[in-house]
Structure formats: structure tokens, C-alpha cells
C-alpha positions in Angstrom: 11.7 14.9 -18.8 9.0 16.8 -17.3 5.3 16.1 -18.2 2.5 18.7 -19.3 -0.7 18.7 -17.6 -2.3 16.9 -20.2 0.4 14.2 -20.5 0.2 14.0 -16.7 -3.6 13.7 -16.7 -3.5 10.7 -19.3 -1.2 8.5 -18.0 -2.7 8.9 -15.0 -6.3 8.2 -16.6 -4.5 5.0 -17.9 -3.7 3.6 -14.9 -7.0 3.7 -13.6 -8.5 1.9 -17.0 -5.5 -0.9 -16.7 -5.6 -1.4 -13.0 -9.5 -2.7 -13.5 -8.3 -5.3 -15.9 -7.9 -8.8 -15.1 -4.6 -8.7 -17.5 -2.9 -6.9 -15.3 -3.5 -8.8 -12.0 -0.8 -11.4 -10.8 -2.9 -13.1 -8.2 -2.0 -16.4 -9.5 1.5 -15.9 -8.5 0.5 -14.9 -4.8 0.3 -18.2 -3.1 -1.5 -17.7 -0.7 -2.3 -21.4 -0.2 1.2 -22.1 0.9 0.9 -21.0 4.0 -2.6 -22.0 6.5 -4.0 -20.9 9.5 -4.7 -23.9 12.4 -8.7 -24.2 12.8 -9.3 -24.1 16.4 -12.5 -26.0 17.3 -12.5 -25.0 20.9 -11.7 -21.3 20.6 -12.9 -20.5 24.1 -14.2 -17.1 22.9 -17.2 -15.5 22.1 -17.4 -13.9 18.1 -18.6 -10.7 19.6 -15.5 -10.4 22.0 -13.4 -10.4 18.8 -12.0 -6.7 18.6 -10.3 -5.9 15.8 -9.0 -2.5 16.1 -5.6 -1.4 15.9 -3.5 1.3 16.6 -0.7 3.6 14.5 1.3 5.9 16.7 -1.2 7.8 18.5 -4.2 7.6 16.2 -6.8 4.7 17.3 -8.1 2.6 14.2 -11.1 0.4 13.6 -9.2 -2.5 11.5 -5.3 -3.1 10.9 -6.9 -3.0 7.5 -6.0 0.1 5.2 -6.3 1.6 1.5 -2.9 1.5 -0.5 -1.9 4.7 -2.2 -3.3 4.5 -5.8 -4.2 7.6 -7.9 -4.6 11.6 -8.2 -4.4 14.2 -10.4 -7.6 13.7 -12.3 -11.0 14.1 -12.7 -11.8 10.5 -11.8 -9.5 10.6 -9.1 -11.5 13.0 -7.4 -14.6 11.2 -7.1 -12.6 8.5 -6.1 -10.8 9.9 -3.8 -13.8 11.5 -2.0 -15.2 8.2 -1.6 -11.7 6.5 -0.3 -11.7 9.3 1.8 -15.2 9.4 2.9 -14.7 5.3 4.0 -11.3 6.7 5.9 -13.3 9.3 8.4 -16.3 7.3 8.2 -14.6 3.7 9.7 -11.5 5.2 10.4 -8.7 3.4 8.7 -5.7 4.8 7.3 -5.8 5.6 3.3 -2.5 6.5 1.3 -3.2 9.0 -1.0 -2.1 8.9 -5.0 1.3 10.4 -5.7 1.7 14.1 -4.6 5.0 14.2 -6.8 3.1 17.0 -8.9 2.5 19.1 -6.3 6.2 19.5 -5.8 6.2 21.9 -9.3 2.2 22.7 -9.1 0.9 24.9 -6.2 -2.8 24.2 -8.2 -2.1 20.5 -7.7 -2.7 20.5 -4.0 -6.7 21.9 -4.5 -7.3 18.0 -5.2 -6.9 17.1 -1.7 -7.2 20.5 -0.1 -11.2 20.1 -0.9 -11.2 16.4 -0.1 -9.3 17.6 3.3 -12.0 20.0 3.7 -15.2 17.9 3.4 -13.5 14.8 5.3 -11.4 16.6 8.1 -11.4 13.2 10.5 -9.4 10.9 7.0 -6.7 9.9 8.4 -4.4 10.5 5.0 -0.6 9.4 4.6 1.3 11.7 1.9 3.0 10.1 -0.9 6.0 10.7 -2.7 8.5 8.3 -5.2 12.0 7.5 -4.0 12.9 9.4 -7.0 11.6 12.4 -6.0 12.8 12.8 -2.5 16.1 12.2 -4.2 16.1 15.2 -6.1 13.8 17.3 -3.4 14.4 19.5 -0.7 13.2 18.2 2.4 10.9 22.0 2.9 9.4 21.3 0.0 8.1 17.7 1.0 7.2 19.0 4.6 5.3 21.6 2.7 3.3 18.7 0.7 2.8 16.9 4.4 1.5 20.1 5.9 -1.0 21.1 3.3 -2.3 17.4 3.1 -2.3 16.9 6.7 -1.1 13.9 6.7 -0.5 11.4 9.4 2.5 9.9 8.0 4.4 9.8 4.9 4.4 6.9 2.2 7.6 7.1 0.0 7.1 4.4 -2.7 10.0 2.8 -4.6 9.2 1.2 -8.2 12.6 0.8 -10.2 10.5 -1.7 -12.5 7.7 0.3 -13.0 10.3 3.5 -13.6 12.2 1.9 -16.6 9.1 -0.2 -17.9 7.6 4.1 -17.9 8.2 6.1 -21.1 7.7 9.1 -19.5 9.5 6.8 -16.3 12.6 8.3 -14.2 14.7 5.4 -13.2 17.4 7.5 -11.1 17.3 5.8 -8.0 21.5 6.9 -6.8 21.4 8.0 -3.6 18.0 6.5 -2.5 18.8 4.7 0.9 21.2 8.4 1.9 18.0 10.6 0.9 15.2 8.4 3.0 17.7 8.4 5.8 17.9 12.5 5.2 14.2 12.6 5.0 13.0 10.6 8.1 15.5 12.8 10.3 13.5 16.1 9.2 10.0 15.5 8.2 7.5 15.9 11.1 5.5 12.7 10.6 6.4 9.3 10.4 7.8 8.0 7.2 6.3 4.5 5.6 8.5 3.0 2.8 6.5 0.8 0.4 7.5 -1.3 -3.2 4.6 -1.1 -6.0 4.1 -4.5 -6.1 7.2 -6.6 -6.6 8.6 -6.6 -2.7 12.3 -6.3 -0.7 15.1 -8.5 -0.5 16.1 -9.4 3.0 19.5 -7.4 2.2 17.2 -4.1 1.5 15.0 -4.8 4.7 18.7 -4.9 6.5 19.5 -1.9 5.0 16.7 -0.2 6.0 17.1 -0.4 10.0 20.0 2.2 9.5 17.7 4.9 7.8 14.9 5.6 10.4 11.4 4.8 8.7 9.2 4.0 11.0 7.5 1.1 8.6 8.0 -0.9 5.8 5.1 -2.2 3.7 6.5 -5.1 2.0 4.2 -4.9 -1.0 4.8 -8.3 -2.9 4.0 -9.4 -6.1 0.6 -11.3 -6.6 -1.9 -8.1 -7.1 -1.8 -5.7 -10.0 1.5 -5.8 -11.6 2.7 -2.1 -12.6 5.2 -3.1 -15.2 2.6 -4.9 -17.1 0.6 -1.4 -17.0 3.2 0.2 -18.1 3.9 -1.6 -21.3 0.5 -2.3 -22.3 0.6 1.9 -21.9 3.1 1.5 -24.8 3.4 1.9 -28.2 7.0 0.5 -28.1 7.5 -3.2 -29.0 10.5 -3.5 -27.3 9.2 -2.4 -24.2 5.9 -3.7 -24.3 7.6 -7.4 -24.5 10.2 -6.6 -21.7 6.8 -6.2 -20.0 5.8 -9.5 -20.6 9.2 -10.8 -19.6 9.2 -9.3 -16.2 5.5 -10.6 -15.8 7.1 -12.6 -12.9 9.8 -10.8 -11.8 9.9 -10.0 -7.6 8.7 -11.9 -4.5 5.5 -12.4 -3.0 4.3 -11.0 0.3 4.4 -14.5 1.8 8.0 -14.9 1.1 8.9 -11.4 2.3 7.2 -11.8 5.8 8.8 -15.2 6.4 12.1 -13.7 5.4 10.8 -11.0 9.3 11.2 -13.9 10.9 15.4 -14.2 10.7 15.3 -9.8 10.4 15.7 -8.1 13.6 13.7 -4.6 12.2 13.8 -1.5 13.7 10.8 -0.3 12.5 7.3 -1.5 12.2 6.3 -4.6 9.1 3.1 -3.9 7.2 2.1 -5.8 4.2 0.2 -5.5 1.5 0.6 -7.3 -2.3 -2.1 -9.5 -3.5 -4.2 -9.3 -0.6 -8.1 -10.0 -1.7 -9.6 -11.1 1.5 -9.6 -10.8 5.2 -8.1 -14.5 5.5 -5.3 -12.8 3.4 -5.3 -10.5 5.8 -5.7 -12.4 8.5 -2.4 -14.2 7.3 -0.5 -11.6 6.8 -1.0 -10.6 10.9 -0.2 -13.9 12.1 3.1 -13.5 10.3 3.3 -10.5 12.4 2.2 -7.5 10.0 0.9 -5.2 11.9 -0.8 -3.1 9.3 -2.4 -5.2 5.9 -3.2 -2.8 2.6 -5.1 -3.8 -0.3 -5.7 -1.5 -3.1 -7.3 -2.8 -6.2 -10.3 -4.4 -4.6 -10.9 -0.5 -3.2 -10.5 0.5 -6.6 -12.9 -1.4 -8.3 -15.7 -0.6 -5.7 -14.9 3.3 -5.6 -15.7 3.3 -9.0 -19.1 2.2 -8.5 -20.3 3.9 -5.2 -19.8 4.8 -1.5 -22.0 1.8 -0.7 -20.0 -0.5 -2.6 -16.8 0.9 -1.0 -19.3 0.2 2.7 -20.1 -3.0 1.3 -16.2 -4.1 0.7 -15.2 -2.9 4.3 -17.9 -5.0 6.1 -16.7 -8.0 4.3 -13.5 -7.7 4.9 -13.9 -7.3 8.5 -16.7 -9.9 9.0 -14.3 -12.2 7.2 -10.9 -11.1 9.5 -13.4 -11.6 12.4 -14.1 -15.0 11.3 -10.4 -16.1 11.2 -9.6 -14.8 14.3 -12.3 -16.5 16.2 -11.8 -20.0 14.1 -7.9 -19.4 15.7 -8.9 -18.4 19.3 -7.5 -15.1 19.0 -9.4 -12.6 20.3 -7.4 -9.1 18.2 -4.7 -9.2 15.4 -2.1 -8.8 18.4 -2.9 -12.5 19.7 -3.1 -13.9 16.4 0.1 -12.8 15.5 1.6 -14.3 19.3 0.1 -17.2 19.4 2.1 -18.3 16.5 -1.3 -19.9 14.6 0.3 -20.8 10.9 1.9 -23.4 9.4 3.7 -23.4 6.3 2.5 -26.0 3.7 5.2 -28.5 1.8 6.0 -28.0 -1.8 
């Protein structure tokens, strides 16, 4: 069923308005406390030798931190976007871009990031596409979306909850793991595979090694919670409450980055999922992510102001900073070695 612009335009609208809303926010379930960095009370470093850049192929960035795909395609989404995007030249950090899955019908839809391109040519953006709609693609016709964005990598996102939970959804997934192994064989950039929110099985990230993506970003359950968007979107009782009964449903990041310890992956583990802080962050690297995302908290300072969006960044680095040096480890790299986590007992 193919959307007009309007229809496109709303739901998109929507989302925004429902992804601000503490309804709609699993953090509870993220449990983060499970799992604890050691305090190290003789660190034998200094805080201003703590470096916490990181690197992604061959771009150089200024935090392993990044901004998780979230929106396009409207009017709002092009201020925020600007800003995101503003934040992504200005400290350089990597930033997903919303869905570009309208693009793929809409030569118009493109302008959106063709003008943010324009204004901030030093972003480092990463294209994003569903699993549904590489599925049903030609691979020119992605390249094509990858070319006019730019893009230093491509994000292709898998949501079968959020999909059927959809009204105007697409849940045909047949075919996925054959397309993405299709895909990362002929695009020109590398290719980041992501969940919405609700994370992989250790089967899936098995699976995975055989198709050639160059990351996976585990993206847990514990931060906004699409299928609950989705059926507060709806008018439909039936699936409104099917909402409420997958209000649970996946695996957390924590879970999913233990899991990397028994997974011999071909490809690089990022994480993202719940993540509100950078001792969340700071977690997530010492279970050897090498890339953390966080999206809503991004979100909800975009929509005031480039300085809020400053404001976020420093924090979040001032707070990563802080955890390393209170571990002894002077980048994300050593943190990660020096095996500085311990899991805490039910």
C-alpha cells in the first residue's frame, strides 16, 4: 500500500510527537544496573590524557559516541536535521539520517538532505533504508540514494514489530538475510545493520557473519519502544492492545553484548538501545562496542536548540571521560581490553 505525501508527512509528524513522550520509553526495562564498572582509585593517569576519539574506516571521530537514525520527510525534520547535522560537522560524530525509503519513488524527496548536505558539507551522514525495502529494490537505485546523500555508510534497519504493529506497516521480510548479502556485495560504502529497538538473537548475529555488513548495531530494548508508537498511532483496538502486549517483547542491549562474548563476528559490534548517559556508554565499550548511539536524548534537545544539542554532547563526553579515568583507561580501546566490568547477581 503506498502512502500519499500527506499520509507520509503525518505519520511521520507522529512519531516525532510520541517519541517525546515518557509513555513510550522503556528505560525501566534497560538494566543497566546489572552490570558495573570497577572504580579504580589509583588510575595512574592524568583526566586530561583521557582521549576519547575513535575511528570508522578511514574517517577520524571525536567520540565513539553517535546520533541514531530517527526522522525525515517533514517540515520539523528539517530543522532538526540541520541541527543533528550542524552537531555532526561541528564535533564530528557520525549521525544516521531518517529513513530515505521515500526517496526510492520521490526524486523531490532527496532536496531534504541535498540542502542540509549543502550547508554542512563536513556531516559525516550514514544513508538509511528498511530491510523491507532493499528487499524489493534494485541495488542502482539504493547506490543512487548513497550517492546523492553522500553518505559514509549505509544503515539498513530491520523492525518486523514495528512493521505489523504499522497500519500503513509492510511486514514482508522473505528474503531479508539473501538481499543484505546482495546489497553489501555492490553498494560502494559500508553497510550497518541495526533493530529499532527490540535487538538480535545470537542465531541472527550467527547469521549475519555470512552476509558481509561491516557492523551490527544491536539496538536493544530499554529506549523508545516503536510498537508502542505505533499503536498509540492507532485507531484500532485490536492493535492498539497487541501494543500493550508486546510492551516487553525483545532483549536489551546488555544481554545482546554479553551474548559477543561466545560470537566469533565478522564484522564490527556497535550498540545502541536505552543508552541515556555516557556511563551507559561507557558500558557499552567495555563490553567491546566499538560505536555507542543514542537517539531520543538528541531528539528532545534538537527540538529546543543547537545549544541544547552543544549542551547534550559536552555532557555526554565529560561524563564518558569521567568513567574512563575512574577505570584507568586512558580511550574506549583500553576500556574495552582491560576487561573493567563485572556482571551483578540476580
Amino acid at each position: 500500500m503506498k502512502e500519499d505525501a500527506g499520509q507520509f508527512e503525518k505519520r511521520k509528524q507522529e512519531h516525532i510527537t510520541l517519541a517525546l513522550e515518557e509513555s513510550t520509553q522503556s528505560v525501566s526495562s534497560s538494566n543497566w544496573d546489572q552490570y558495573q564498572l570497577h572504580h579504580e582509585a589509583f588510575p595512574e593517569i592524568n583526566f586530561k590524557e583521557v582521549d576519547l576519539s575513535a575511528s570508522f574506516f578511514s574517517y577520524k571521530t571525536s567520540s565513539p559516541i553517535f546520533i541514531s537514525s530517527m526522522t525525515a520527510g517533514h517540515q520539523q525534520g528539517e530543522i532538526i536535521n540541520a541541527r543533528l547535522a550542524a552537531l555532526s560537522q561541528n564535533k564530528q560524530i557520525l549521525m544516521g539520517v531518517g529513513s530515505q525509503r521515500k526517496e526510492l519513488h520521490d526524486a523531490e524527496a532527496s532536496n531534504e538532505w541535498k540542502k542540509i548536505r549543502k550547508n554542512y558539507p563536513k556531516s559525516l551522514l550514514m544513508g538509511n533504508l528498511g530491510l523491507t525495502q532493499i528487499i524489493s529494490s534494485a541495488s542502482d537505485d539504493i547506490q543512487r540514494l548513497v550517492d546523492s546523500l553522500e553518505a559514509v555508510a549505509l544503515i539498513i534497519h530491520t523492525n518486523p514489530l514495528q512493521e505489523v504493529l504499522q497500519l500503513e506497516g509492510t511486514p514482508d521480510f522473505r528474503g531479508g538475510l539473501n538481499a543484505l548479502e546482495k546489497l553489501c556485495k555492490k553498494i560502494s560504502v559500508p553497510v550497518v545493520v541495526k533493530e529499532v529497538g527490540f535487538g538480535f538473537s545470537r542465531q541472527t548475529l550467527e547469521k549475519l557473519n555470512e552476509t558481509g555488513v561491516a557492523a551490527v548495531d544491536v539496538s536493544g530494548k530499554g529506549g523508545t519502544h516503536w510498537g508502542r508508537i505505533e499503536g498509540l498511532r492507532s485507531q484500532n483496538q485490536v492493535m492498539n492492545q497487541a501494543s500493550l502486549t508486546f510492551n516487553n517483547w525483545g532483549r536489551t542491549t546488555l544481554e545482546i553484548l554479553k551474548d559477543f562474548s561466545e560470537v566469533k563476528a565478522s564484522y564490527s559490534v556497535w550498540a545502541s538501545g536505552g543508552v541515556r548517559n555516557g556511563l551507559d556508554v561507557a558500558k557499552c565499550l567495555s563490553l567491546n562496542a566499538q560505536m555507542v548511539g543514542l537517539a531520543q536524548p538528541w531528539l528532545k534537545a534538537a527540538v529546543v536548540s543547537e545549544e541544547a544539542l552543544e549542551d547534550l554532547y559536552n555532557r555526554l563526553q565529560f561524563e564518558l571521560k569521567i568513567a574512563l579515568f575512574c577505570t584507568g583507561s586512558v580511550n574506549p580501546q583500553s576500556l574495552s581490553l582491560r576487561k573493567v566490568g563485572q556482571w551483578q547477581k540476580a
